[in-house]
Structure formats: C-alpha cells, structure tokens
C-alpha positions in Angstrom: -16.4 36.0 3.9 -14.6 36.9 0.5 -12.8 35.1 -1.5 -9.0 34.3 0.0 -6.0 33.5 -2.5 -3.4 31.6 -0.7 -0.1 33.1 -0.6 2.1 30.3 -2.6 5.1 31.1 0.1 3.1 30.0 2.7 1.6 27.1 2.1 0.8 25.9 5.9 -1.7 29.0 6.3 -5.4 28.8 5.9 -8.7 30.8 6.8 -10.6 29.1 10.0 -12.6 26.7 8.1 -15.4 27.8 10.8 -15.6 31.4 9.0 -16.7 29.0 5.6 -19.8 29.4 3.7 -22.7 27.3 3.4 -20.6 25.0 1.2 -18.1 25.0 3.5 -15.8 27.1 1.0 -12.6 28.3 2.5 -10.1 29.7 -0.1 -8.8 29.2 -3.4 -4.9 28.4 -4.8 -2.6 29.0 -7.4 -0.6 25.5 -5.8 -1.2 22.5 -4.4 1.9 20.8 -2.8 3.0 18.9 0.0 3.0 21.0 2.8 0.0 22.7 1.9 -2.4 19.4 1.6 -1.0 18.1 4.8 -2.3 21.4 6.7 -4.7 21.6 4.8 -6.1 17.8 5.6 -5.2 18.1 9.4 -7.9 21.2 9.6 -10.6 19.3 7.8 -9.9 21.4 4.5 -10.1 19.2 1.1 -8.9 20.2 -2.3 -10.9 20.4 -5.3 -9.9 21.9 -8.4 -12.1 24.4 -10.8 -11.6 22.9 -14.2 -14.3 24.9 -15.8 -13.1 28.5 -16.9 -9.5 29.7 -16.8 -8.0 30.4 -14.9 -7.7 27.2 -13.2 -6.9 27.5 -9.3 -7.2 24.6 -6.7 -10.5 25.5 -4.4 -10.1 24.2 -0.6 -13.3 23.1 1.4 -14.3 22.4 4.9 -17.4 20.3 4.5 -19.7 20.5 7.2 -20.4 17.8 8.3 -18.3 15.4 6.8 -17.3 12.2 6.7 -15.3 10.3 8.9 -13.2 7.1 7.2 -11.7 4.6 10.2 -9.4 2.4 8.4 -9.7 -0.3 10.8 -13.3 -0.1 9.6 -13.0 0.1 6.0 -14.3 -2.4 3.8 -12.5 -2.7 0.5 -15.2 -3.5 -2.3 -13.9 -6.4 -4.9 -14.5 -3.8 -7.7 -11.8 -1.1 -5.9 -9.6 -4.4 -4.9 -9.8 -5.3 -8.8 -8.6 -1.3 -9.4 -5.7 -1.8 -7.3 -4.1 -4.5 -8.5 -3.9 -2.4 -11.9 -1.9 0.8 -12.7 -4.4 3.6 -11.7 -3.2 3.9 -8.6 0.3 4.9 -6.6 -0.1 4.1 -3.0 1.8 6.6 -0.5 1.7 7.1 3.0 2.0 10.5 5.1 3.7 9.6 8.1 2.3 12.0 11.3 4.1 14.1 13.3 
C-alpha cells in the first residue's frame, strides 16, 4: 500500500486499517480535528504526528495488536494522580453515539 493523504473535507474517511503495513501505517494528514479523531479512534486508528522534517503532517496508525484500556480496570498510579491535580492536563469526554 502507498502512501494515502487524507482529503481535509472529509475527515470521517480512512484506508481499511487491515490493508496497513507491518507498522500498522495507515495514512497521513494535513488536519487533525474532531470528527476525524473520533473515526479515526472508533476503527482502531491512532494519531501520531512527524515532527522531524517539514513538512509536518499528522501520521494515523492501526497497531496490530494493540492495547486494550478497560476503565473499570485502570489503576491510576500516585505519580499520574499527582499530574492531575496540576495544570498539564484538560479533561474532556467524547460522548458515543
């Protein structure tokens, strides 16, 4: 598979994550936004973004395999519960469909 550039004015579309290569690449972006993270998230696809060379475009993965969080399971650590009560973070949710 070659390399896909999203189309910005369609942010909901992606490749089939199953067509990704052994590193589970998938595509790259000019964007990020919204409604393309949510897709993105409820395919298994992930955002990283290439800050080595310019130009500088968001790179979308579909790990294989990957990891599964439960939050009912998750443990906060006292050094990430320490983080939190600070400024680093802005807590949102994404409500489902």
């Amino acid at each position: 598979m070659g390399i896909c550039l999203l189309d910005d004015n369609k942010p909901d579309f992606f490749p089939d994550p199953r067509l990704s290569d052994d590193h589970g690449f998938v595509a790259v972006s000019k964007e990020l936004g919204i409604t393309r993270l949510i897709a993105a998230y409820r395919q298994g696809i992930f955002p990283w973004m290439k800050m080595k060379d310019a130009p500088y475009f968001w790179c979308w993965y579909s790990p294989n395999p990957r990891m599964i969080l439960y939050p009912q399971e998750f443990k906060i650590s006292r050094s990430l519960k320490k983080a939190q009560k600070g400024s680093k973070f802005e807590w949102i949710r994404i409500l489902r469909d």
